[in-house]
DRENDO-1510 file (C-alpha; in Angstrom, 1 decimal, always signed):
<recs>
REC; n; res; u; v; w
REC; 1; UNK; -3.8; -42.9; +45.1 .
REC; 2; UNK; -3.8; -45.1; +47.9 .
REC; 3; UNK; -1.9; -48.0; +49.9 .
REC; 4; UNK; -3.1; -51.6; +50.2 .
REC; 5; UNK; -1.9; -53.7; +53.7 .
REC; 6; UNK; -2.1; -57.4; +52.5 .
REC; 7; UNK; -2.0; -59.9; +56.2 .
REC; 8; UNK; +0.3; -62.5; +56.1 .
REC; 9; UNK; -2.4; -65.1; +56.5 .
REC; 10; UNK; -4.1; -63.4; +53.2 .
REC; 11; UNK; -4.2; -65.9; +50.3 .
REC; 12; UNK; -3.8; -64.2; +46.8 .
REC; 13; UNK; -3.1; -67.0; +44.7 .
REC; 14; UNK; -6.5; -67.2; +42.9 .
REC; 15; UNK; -6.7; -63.4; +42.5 .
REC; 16; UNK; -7.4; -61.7; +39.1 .
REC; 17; UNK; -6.2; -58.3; +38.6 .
REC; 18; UNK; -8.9; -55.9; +37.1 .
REC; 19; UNK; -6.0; -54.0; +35.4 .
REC; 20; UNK; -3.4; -55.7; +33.4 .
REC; 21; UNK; -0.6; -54.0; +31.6 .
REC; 22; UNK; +2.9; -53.5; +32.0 .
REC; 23; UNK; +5.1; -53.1; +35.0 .
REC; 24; UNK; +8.5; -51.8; +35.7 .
REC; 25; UNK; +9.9; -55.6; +36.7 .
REC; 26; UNK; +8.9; -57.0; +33.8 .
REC; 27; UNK; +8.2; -54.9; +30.8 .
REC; 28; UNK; +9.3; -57.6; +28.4 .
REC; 29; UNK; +6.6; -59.7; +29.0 .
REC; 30; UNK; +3.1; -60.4; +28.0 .
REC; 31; UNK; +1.8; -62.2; +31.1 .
REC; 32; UNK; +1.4; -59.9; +34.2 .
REC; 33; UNK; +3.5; -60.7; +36.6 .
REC; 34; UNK; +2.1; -63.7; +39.8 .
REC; 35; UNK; +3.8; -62.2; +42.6 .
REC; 36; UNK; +3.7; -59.2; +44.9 .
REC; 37; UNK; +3.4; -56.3; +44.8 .
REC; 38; UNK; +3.5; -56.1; +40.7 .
REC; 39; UNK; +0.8; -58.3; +40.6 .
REC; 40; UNK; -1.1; -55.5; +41.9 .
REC; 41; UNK; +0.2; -53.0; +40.2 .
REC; 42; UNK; -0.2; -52.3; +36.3 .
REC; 43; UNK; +0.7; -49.5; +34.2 .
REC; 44; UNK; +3.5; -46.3; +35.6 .
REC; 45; UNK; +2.9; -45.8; +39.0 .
REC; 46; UNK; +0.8; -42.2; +40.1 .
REC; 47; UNK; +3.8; -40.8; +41.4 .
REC; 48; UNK; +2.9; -37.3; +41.4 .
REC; 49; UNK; -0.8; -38.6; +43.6 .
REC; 50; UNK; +2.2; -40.8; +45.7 .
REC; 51; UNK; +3.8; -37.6; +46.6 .
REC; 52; UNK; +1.2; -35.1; +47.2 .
REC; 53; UNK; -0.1; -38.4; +49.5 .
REC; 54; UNK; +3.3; -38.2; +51.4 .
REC; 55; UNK; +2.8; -34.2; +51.2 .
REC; 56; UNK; -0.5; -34.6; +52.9 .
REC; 57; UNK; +0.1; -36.7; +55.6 .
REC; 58; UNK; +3.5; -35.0; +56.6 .
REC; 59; UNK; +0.8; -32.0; +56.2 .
REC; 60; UNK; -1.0; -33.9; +58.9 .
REC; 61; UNK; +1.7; -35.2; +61.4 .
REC; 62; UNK; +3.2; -31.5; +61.4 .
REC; 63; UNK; +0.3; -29.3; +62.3 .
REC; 64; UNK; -2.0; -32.3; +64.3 .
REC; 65; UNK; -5.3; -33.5; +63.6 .
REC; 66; UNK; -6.1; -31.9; +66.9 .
REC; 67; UNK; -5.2; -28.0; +65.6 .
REC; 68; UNK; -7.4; -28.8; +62.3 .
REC; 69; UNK; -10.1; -30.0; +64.7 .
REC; 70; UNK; -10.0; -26.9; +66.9 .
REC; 71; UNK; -10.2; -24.6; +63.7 .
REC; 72; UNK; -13.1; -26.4; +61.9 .
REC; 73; UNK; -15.2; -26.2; +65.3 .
REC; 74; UNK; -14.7; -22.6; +65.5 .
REC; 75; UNK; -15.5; -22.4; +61.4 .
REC; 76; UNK; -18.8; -24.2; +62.2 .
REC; 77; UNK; -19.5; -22.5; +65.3 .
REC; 78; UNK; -19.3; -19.3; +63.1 .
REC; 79; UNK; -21.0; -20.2; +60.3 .
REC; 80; UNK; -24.2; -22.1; +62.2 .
REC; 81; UNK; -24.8; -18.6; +64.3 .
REC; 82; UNK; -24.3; -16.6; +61.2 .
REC; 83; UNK; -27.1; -19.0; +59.2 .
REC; 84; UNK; -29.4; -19.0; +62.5 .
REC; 85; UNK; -30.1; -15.7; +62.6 .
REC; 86; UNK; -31.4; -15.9; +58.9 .
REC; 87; UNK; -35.4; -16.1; +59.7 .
REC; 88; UNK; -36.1; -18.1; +56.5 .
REC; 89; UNK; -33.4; -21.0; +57.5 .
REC; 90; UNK; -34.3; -24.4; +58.9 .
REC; 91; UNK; -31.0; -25.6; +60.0 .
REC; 92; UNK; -31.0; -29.7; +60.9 .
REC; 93; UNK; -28.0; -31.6; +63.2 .
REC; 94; UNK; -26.7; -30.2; +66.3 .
REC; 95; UNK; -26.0; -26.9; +67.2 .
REC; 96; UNK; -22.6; -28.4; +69.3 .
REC; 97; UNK; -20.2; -29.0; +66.7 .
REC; 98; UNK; -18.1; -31.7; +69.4 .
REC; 99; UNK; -21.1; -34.0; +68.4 .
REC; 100; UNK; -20.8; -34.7; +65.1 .
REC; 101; UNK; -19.1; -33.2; +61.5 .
REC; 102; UNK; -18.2; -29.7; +60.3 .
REC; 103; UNK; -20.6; -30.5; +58.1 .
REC; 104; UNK; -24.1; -28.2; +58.1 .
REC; 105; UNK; -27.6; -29.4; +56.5 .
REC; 106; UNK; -30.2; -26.5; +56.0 .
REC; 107; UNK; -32.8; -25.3; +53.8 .
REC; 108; UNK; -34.7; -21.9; +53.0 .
REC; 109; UNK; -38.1; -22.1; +53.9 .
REC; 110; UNK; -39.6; -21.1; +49.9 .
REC; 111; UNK; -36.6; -22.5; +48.1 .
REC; 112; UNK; -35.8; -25.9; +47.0 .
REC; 113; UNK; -32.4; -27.3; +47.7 .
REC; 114; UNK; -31.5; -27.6; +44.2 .
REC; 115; UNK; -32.7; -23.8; +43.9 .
REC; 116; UNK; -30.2; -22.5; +46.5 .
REC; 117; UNK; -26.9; -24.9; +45.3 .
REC; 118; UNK; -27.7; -23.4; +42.1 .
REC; 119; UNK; -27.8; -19.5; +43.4 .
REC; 120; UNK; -24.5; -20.3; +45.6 .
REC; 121; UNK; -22.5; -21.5; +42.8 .
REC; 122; UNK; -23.9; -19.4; +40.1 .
REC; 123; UNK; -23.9; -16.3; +42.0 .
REC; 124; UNK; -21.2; -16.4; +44.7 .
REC; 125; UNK; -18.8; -19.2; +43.4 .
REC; 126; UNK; -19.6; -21.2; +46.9 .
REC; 127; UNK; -19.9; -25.0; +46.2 .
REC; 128; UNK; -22.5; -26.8; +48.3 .
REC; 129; UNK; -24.3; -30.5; +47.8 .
REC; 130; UNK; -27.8; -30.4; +47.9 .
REC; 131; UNK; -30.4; -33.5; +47.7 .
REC; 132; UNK; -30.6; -36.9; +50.2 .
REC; 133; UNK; -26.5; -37.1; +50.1 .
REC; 134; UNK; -26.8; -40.9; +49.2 .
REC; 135; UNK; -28.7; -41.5; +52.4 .
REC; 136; UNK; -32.9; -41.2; +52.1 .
REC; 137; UNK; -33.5; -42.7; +55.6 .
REC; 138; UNK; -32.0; -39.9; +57.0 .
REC; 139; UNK; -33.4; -37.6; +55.2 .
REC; 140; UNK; -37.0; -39.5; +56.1 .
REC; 141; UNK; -36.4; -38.8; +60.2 .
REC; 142; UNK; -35.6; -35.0; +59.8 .
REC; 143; UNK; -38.4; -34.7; +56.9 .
REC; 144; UNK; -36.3; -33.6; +54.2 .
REC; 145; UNK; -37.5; -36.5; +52.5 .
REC; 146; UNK; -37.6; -36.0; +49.0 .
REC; 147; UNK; -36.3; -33.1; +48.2 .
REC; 148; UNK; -33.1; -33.5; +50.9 .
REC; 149; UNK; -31.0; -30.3; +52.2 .
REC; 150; UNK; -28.3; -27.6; +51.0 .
REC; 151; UNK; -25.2; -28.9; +52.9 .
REC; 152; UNK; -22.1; -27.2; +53.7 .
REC; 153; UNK; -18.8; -28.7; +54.7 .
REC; 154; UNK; -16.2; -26.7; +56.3 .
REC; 155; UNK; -12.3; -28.0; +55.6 .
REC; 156; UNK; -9.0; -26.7; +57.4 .
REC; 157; UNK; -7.8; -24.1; +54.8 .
REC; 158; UNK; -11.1; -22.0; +54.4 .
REC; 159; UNK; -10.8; -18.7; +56.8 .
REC; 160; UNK; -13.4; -16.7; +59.1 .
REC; 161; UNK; -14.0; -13.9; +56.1 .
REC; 162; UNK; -15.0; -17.1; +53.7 .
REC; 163; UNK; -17.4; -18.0; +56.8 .
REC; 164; UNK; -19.1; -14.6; +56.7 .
REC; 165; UNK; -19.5; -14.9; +52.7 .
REC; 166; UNK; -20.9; -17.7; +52.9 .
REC; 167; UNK; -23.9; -16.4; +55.5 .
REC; 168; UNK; -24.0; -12.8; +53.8 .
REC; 169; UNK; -24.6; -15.0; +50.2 .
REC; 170; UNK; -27.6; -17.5; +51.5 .
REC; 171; UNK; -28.7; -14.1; +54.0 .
REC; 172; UNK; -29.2; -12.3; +50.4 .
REC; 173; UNK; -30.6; -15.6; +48.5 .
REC; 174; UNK; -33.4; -16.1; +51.7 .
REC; 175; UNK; -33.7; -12.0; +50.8 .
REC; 176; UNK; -34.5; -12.1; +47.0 .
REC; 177; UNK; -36.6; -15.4; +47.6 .
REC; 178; UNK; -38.9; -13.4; +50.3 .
REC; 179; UNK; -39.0; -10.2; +47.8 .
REC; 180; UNK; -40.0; -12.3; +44.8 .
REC; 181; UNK; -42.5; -14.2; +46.9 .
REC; 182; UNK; -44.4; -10.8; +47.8 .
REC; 183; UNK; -44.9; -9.9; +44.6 .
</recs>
């Protein structure tokens, strides 16, 4: 679900739709309709996407992008200091979460990627992305270059006791990787 903003100066007249079907103007025709919006537009609208869209942004306006900001720094902040003190991690990015994403890269020194996404879904239900997330060159200048990272993204409606899971689960996957390894 999503909007389109057409300029004025925008010419449209040689434009093909890649869907065709019906539309609610003129649903007892054969020819898709040549003007706008319907010629944009085929098939029943999403209105339950188009709603949970307004719900979102009202979501939004009410509570402030700066209040979800504050509360995914303090998430990260949490969760980096809770994965550094894990000796087997390698975290990558900055430790100052002003600087970039509430995302966070890291690997287990022992453990590929794929071998810790695996053990945190599996195990503890906690969905990560592991690999070169679509972007090898940067994967080349931190060195993670084939096998990528485990990355974690932290969103407005996880809490501070989610944070701590999520260290105690890759604490105790670094733990069972560093038994097995003695053995």
């Amino acid at each position: 679900t999503g909007g389109l903003v057409i300029g004025e100066r925008v010419k449209l007249e040689s434009f093909v739709p890649l869907k065709r079907g019906g539309t609610g103007s003129r649903s007892e025709s054969d020819i898709h309709p040549n003007f706008l919006p319907d010629m944009l537009e085929s098939g029943t609208l999403n209105a339950i996407g188009i709603a949970g869209l307004g719900a979102g942004v009202n979501f939004l306006l009410d509570l402030g992008v700066e209040e979800i900001r504050r509360h995914e720094l303090r998430l990260f902040s949490r969760l980096w200091m809770g994965l550094e003190s894990i000796p087997e991690i390698v975290l990558y990015g900055r430790r100052n979460p002003e600087e970039g994403l509430a995302t966070i890269s890291f690997n287990l020194k022992g453990l590929m990627p794929s071998q810790v996404g695996v053990a945190l879904d599996d195990d503890y239900a906690i969905m990560s992305r592991v690999g070169l997330h679509c972007a090898p060159n940067a994967h080349r200048t931190i060195g993670t270059f084939p096998q990528g990272t485990v990355r974690l993204s932290i969103g407005y409606f996880l809490t501070e006791s989610q944070i701590d899971y999520v260290v105690e689960a890759v604490d105790e996957i670094a733990r069972k990787a560093s038994r097995k390894k003695r053995k």
